[in-house]
Structures are given as structure tokens and as C-alpha cells.
N, C-alpha and C positions, 0 to 999 in steps of 0.2 A: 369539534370534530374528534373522535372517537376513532380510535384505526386497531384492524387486527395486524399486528405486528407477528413475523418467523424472525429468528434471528438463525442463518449458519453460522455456527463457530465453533474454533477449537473448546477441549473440553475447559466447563465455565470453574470448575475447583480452583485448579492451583494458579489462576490469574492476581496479577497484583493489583487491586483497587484503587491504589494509586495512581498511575499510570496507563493502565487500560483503557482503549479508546473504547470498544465493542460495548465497555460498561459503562462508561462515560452513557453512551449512546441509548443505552437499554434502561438508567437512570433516567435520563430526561424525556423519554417515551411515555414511563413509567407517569414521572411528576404529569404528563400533560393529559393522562388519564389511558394513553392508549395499553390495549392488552397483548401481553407477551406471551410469545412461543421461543421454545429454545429445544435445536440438534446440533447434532455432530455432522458432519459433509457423509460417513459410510451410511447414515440412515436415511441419508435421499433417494428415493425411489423414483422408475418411471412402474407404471402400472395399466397397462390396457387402454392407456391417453388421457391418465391422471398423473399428476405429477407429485408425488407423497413423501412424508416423511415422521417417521419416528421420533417422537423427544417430549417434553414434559412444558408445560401451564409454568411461568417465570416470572416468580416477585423478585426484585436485585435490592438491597441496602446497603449503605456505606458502614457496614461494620465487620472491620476484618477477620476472618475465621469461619463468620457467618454473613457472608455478605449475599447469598441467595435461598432461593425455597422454590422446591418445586413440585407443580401438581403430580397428578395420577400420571403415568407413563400411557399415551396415545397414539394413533397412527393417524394422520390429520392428512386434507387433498390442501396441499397451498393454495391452491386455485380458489377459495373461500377465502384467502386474505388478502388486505389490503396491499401490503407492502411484506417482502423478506428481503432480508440483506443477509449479502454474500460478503461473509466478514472472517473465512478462514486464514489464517497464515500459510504465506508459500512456504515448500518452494512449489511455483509452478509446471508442475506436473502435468501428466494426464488425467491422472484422478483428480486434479484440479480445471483443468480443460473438462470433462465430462460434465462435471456439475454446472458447468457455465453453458454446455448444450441442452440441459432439464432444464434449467433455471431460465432459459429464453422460451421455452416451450409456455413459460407461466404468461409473457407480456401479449397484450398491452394490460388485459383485464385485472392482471397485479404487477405493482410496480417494485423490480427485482434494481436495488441499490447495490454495488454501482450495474449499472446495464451491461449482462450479462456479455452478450457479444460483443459490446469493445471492451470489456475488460478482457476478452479473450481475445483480441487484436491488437491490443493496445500494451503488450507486458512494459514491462516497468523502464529494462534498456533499449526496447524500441518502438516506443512513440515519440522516442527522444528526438531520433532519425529522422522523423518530420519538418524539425526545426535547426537545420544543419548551421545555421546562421549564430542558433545560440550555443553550442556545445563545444565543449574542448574540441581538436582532433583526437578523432574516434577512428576505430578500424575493427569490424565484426569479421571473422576467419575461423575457420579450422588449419590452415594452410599451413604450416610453420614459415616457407621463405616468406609468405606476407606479412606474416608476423615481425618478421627478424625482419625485414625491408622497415618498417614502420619504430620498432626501437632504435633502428639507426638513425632513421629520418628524426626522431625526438628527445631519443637517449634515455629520459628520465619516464619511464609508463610505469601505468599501473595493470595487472591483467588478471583478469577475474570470469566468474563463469557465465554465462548468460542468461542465465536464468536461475542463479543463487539471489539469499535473501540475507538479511540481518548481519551483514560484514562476512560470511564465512568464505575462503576459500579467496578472498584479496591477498593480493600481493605488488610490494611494491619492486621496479627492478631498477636499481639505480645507473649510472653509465658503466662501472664496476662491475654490474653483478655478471655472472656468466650459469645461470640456471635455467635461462629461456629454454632449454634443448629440454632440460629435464619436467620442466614443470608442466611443459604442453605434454611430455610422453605421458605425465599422470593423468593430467586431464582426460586426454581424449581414449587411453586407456579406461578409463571412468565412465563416460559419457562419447553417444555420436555427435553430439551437441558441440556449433562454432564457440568458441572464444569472444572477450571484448575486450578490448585492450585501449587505452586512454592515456593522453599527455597527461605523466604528473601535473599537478599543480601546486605550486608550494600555500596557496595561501589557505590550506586544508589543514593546517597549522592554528592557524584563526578560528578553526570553525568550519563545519559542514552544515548550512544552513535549513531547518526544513520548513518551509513554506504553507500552507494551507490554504486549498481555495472551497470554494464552496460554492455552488454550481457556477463556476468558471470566474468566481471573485475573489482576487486575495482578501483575506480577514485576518492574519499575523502570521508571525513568525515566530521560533526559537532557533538558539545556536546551539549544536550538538559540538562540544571540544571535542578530539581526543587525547586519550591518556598520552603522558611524557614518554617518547620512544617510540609512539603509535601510531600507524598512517590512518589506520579508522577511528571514525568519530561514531559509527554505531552505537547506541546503549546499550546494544544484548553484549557489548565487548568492552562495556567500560565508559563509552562515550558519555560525559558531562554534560549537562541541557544547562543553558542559562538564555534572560531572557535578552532580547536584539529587536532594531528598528527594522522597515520593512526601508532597502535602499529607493532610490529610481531606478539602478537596474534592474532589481529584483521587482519592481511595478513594470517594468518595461517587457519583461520576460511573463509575467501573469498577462499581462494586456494582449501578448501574443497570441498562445496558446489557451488565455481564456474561453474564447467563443468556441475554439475545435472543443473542447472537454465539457463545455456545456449541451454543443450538438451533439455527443457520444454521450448523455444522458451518463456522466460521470458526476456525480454530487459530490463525492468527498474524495478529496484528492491530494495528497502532498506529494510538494516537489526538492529536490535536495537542487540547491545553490552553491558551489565554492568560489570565493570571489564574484565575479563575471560569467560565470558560465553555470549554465544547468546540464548536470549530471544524469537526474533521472526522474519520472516521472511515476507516481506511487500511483495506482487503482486499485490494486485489488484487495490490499488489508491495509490502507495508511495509521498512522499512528502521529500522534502528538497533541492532541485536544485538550489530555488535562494538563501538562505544561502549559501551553499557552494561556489557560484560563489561568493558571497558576501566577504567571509573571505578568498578565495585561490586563487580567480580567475579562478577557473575549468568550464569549461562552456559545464556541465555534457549535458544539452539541443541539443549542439552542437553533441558532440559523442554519445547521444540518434539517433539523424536520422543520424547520417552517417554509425550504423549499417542496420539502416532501408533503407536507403537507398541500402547499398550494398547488403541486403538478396532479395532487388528488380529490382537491377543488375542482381542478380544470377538467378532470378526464371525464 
């Protein structure tokens, strides 16, 4: 099977080949013969009930400096390919909301990875909300007394923005700290956007787990450290990957929330685990593919399109 591939993504230059899912992805599309397109999210267009986008014919290689090549510069109707994947980085915006309402405009007759309208219901801090049985105590507000009711009630939280990505803008408050007044005045001065606020956890010391499933099945894991002195285990902030066993909790929490992420036509999906508890739920750019394959050998890339593939068997 032969498939026209779009890929949305951030610009493909200054990605590390390393690490990079998007290219993970765009590699083994490549090896299985399917053909690449490659934009940016500002070159998506609607157009008079076409759904269009600007961007260039995509060979990728694994040699760093020159790791792509691309054709003649195009304006192409998606609605002629098989499959485009929505694979920009947040943060989740409205010009990231927008593309997920063109991008739905494309189904059923192409299939938009992950499925446009629940990645746009689905953000990453709440689809968590779904599963209140698995998650620390949680409290989503703008409020400040709610706020402050809730670090009393826990002492030790962490409180971040709700719709931030890659560690920035976490903060941890310990039963000591006394900045809660100031740090929501920034916030919300910033943004109309509520708050998330979270029981520390200590055992994020250990490790911030990130999971992978792949149309609603675990297929491994990696453990993201973080640095000495540092509540995040993010890698855009330092966070250390090494490789880790999949627990039974961690099986017990995928078994859950499997089937919903499957019926949301979510294929690739990671979730962060600290100790016992799920944090958060990755759709809309996940990351971690080449670690994993790195430490287990799992070549998550692999079983990414051979769902894809068979859901375009089926159609």
C-alpha cells in the first residue's frame, strides 16, 4: 500500500534527528514507500470548500545537517491525500484550535492523525479530568480563594498554566513558600485562562514517566529524570530519558483510558505517569519514539502506520 502522506509541522530545519518524533515518523513512511508532503500550520488554507496548503515534495535521511530535500514549492488540496498528520508543537492556541477545525473539514475521505476534533477536546490537562480515579488531586480555577483553599488542603502543589507545554511556566510551592498571591497576579495578568494546580508528588524525583500507546495500546515506556534541584523532568529543560519497565499500574492506567483514545481516533499518544498517578495525556504533538526504540528496541514508528495503514484498508 502506497499512501499520500501531508505532514503539519513546525519548521523541518533546526529539528534534532535524534530525538524527533515527526521525523521518526516521516522516516518510516518514507522506508515503506509512502510519498511525502511537508508545511508549516500558517500555510493551511480553507479555500471556497477546499482545504489547501502550501509546502514542498519531502525526502528526510538520517544524516545530520542534511537530513531533508525538498521538491518544487506547491499549493496542493489535502483532500487528494490519503492521510496528513497534525504534528505541530503547542502551545495550544487558537491558531492551533483553527487548524484542527480545516483539518476536520478533510475526514472521513482523509485520515487527519491524530483526529482533529478530539485533539481539540481532548487538550493534554483535560482529558485527564475524565479519569478522576487515576490523577493526583487536581483543582482547575482562575479563583485565587480556590486556589489558596486547595494549597492549604495539600500544602506541597505544583501550579502551572493550562495550557503550557515543554515544562515552561511550572512552579513548585512548597508549605513555606508564600508567592501563591503573586504568581496568579502574573498569570492571570498574562492570560483570561484558568489555572492547574496539583498535589506535589515526591516520587517525580524518580522520574516522570512517559508512556506510549498506539491506537489505545501500551507499546513501552521511558523515564524522563530531572535535573538535581529540579521539579521538572522535561527534556526541552534538561530532563534525562533513560530506559524503564512498563509497571502493572502503568498497564492498569493504559487498559483504562485505552478504549476512549482509541474511539477518539487518537493513534499516537503519550502519557506522563509519576509514581501511581497520571498527570497528563499527550495528543497533539507526543514525543518519545526514538528513545524508546533507543532502549527496547520497540519501533513504536513502525506500529504507528501499520494502524494507519489498516484504518485505510478498512475505509
Amino acid at each position: 500500500m502506497s499512501l499520500k502522506v501531508a505532514i503539519q509541522m513546525d519548521p523541518i530545519g533546526p529539528i534534532n534527528i535524534d530525538a524527533d518524533s515527526t521525523f521518526r515518523l516521516a522516516e518510516e513512511a518514507q522506508a515503506r514507500g509512502h510519498e511525502l508532503f511537508y508545511y508549516t500550520p500558517e500555510h493551511l488554507s480553507w479555500q471556497e470548500g477546499r482545504v489547501t496548503a502550501t509546502g514542498w515534495p519531502l525526502t528526510v535521511q538520517r544524516v545530520k545537517g542534511d537530513h531533508f530535500t525538498l521538491g518544487e514549492r506547491q499549493q496542493v488540496d489535502l483532500g487528494d491525500f490519503d492521510v496528513v498528520w497534525l504534528r505541530q508543537d503547542p502551545p495550544f492556541d487558537m491558531g492551533y484550535i483553527t487548524t484542527t477545525h480545516l483539518l476536520e473539514r478533510l475526514m472521513p475521505g482523509t485520515l487527519v492523525v491524530n483526529d482533529p476534533f478530539w485533539v481539540r477536546n481532548c487538550p493534554e490537562k483535560l482529558l485527564v479530568l475524565q479519569f478522576p480515579e487515576l490523577i493526583p488531586p487536581t483543582t482547575i480555577a482562575r479563583d485565587l480563594s480556590v486556589i489558596r483553599a486547595f494549597k492549604e488542603a495539600h500544602g506541597d502543589i505544583i501550579l502551572k498554566p493550562l495550557y503550557g507545554n515543554g515544562g515552561a511556566g511550572v512552579f513548585r510551592l512548597d508549605p513555606n513558600d508564600r508567592n501563591l498571591s503573586s504568581l496568579h497576579e502574573l498569570f492571570t495578568g498574562m492570560s483570561r485562562e484558568p489555572l492547574i494546580v496539583q498535589k506535589f508528588l515526591p516520587d517525580v524525583s524518580n522520574g516522570d514517566k512517559r508512556v506510549i500507546l498506539v491506537d489505545g495500546e501500551a507499546v513501552g515506556a521511558i523515564n524522563r529524570v530531572p535535573q538535581p534541584g529540579e521539579t521538572r523532568s522535561n527534556m526541552h529543560v534538561g530532563g534525562r530519558a533513560e530506559k524503564v519497565e512498563l509497571t502493572a499500574r502503568d498497564r492498569e492506567i493504559c487498559e483504562t483510558i485505552g478504549p476512549v483514545l482509541k474511539e477518539y481516533g487518537q493513534i499516537f499518544v503519550g502519557i506522563d505517569v509519576i509514581g501511581d498517578y497520571l498527570t497528563e495525556i499527550n495528543v497533539t504533538s507526543p514525543t518519545g519514539l526514538q528513545e524508546l526504540e533507543r532502549f527496547d528496541g520497540t519501533n513504536a514508528a513502525g506500529l504507528i502506520w501499520d494502524a494507519i495503514e489498516a484504518r485505510r484498508a478498512a475505509a
